[in-house]
C-alpha positions as a Python dict, from the first residue, in 0.01 Angstrom:
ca = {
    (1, 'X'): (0, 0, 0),
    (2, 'X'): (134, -18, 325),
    (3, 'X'): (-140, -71, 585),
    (4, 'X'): (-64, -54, 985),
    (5, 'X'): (-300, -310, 1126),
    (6, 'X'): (-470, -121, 1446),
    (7, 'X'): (-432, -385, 1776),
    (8, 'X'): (-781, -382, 1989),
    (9, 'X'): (-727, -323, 2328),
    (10, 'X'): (-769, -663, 2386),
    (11, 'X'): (-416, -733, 2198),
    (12, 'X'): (-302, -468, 2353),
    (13, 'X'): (-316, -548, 2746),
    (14, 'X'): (-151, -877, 2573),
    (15, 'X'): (-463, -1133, 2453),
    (16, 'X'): (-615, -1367, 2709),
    (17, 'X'): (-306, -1366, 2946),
    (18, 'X'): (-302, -1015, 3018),
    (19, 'X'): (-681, -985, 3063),
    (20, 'X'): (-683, -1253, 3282),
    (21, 'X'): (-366, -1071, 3476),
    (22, 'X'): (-615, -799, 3485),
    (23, 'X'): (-865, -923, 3595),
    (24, 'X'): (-681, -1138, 3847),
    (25, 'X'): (-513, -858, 4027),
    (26, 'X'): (-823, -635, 4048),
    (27, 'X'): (-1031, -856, 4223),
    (28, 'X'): (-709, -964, 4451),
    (29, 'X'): (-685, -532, 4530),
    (30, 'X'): (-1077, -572, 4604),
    (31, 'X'): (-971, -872, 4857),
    (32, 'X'): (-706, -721, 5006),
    (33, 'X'): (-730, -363, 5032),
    (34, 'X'): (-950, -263, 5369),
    (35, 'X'): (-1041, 31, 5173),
    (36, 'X'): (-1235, -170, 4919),
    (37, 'X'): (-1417, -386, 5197),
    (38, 'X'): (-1748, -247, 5134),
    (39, 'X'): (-1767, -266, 4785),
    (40, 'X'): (-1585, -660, 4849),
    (41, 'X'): (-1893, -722, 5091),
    (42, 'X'): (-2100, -639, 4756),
    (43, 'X'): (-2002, -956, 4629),
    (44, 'X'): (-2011, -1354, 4677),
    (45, 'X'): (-1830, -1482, 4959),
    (46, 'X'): (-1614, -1638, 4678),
    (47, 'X'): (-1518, -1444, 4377),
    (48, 'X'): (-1490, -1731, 4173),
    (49, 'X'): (-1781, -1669, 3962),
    (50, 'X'): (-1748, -1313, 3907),
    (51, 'X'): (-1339, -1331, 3816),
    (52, 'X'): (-1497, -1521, 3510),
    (53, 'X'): (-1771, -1298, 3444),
    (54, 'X'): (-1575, -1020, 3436),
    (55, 'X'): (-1271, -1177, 3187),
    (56, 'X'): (-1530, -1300, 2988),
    (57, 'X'): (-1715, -966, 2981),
    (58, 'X'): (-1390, -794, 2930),
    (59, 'X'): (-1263, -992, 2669),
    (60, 'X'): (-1579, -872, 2415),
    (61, 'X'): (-1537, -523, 2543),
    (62, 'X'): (-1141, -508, 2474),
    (63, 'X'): (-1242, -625, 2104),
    (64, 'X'): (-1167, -987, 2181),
    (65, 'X'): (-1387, -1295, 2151),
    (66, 'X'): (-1764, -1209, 2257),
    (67, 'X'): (-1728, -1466, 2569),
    (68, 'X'): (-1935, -1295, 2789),
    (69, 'X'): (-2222, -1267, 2527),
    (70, 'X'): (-2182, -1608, 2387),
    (71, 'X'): (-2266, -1745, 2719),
    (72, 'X'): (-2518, -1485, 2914),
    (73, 'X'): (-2640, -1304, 2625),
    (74, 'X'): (-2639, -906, 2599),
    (75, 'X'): (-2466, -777, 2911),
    (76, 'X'): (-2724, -514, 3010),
    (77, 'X'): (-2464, -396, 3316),
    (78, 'X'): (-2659, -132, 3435),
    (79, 'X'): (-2983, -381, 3480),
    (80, 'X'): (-2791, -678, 3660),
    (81, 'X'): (-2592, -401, 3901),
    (82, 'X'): (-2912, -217, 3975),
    (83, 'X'): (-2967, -473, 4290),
    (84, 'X'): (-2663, -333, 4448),
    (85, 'X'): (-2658, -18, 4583),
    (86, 'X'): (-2400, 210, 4361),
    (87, 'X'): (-2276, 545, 4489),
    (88, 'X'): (-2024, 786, 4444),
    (89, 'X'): (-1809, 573, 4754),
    (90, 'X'): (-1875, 238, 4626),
    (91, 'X'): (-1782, 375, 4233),
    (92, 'X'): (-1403, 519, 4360),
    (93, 'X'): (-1351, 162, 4552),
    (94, 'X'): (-1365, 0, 4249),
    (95, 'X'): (-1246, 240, 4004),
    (96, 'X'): (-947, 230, 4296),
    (97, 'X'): (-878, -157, 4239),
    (98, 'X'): (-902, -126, 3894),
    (99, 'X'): (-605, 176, 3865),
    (100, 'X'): (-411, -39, 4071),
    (101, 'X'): (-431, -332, 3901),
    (102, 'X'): (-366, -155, 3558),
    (103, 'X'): (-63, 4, 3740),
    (104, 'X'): (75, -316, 3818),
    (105, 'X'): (78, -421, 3410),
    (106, 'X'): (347, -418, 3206),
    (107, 'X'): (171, -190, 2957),
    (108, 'X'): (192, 150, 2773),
    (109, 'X'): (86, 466, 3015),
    (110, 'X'): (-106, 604, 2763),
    (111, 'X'): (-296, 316, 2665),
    (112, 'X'): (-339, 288, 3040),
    (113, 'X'): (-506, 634, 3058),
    (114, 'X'): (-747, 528, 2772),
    (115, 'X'): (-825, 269, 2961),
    (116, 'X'): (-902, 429, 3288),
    (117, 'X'): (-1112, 705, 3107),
    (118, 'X'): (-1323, 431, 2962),
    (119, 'X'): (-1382, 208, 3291),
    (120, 'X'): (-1441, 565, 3513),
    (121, 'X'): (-1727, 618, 3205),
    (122, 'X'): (-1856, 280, 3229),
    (123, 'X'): (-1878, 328, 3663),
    (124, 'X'): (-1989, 640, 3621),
    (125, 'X'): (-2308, 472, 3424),
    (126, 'X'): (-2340, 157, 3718),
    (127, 'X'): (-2449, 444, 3965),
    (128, 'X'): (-2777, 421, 4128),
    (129, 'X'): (-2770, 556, 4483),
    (130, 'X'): (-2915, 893, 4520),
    (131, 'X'): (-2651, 1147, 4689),
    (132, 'X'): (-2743, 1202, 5041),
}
């Protein structure tokens, strides 16, 4: 029997050196691009901290090692973003860095797409600011 073995997504975006591409280049969009400042002036003076939060995080939800989870426990994302105030505005910035930063990846369009779908999903959840 022939079996195709099916790559996570993890593999896919190319194991720990493309996630940490990733992740690298989204929070350098989130730096650099004015029209990310207010969801930048969400965050820590220095991003350190959360550049390694959020490969480790990444790396369990790509299908990779469980970093994030080995180290913090359960992620509970909604819960530890619900001190920050999450609307519609502050969603597109980031959803914005991350297209960008997926756009600059050597990686399949399609699996790009996916990808996309899945992190819009997941912002779509972090909102917690009533619309005006």
């Amino acid at each position: 029997m022939n079996e195709e073995k099916i790559q996570t997504a993890h593999e896919r975006i190319g194991g720990d050196e493309g996630l940490k591409k990733l992740v690298t280049l989204f929070y350098d969009n989130m730096e650099s691009l004015a029209e990310a400042k207010p969801i930048r002036d969400l965050h820590a003076k220095d991003l350190k901290n959360a550049r390694e939060k959020f490969y480790m995080f990444l790396s369990g939800w790509m299908g990779g090692p469980d970093r994030y989870i080995a180290a913090f426990g359960h992620p509970r994302l909604r819960a530890r973003h619900l001190p920050f105030s999450i609307g519609t505005e502050e969603r597109d910035q980031w959803l914005m860095c991350m297209k960008k930063a997926l756009d600059d990846l050597d990686i399949d369009v399609m699996f790009k797409e996916q990808l996309m779908s899945s992190f819009t999903l997941t912002a779509n959840h972090m909102m917690n600011k009533e619309l005006d």
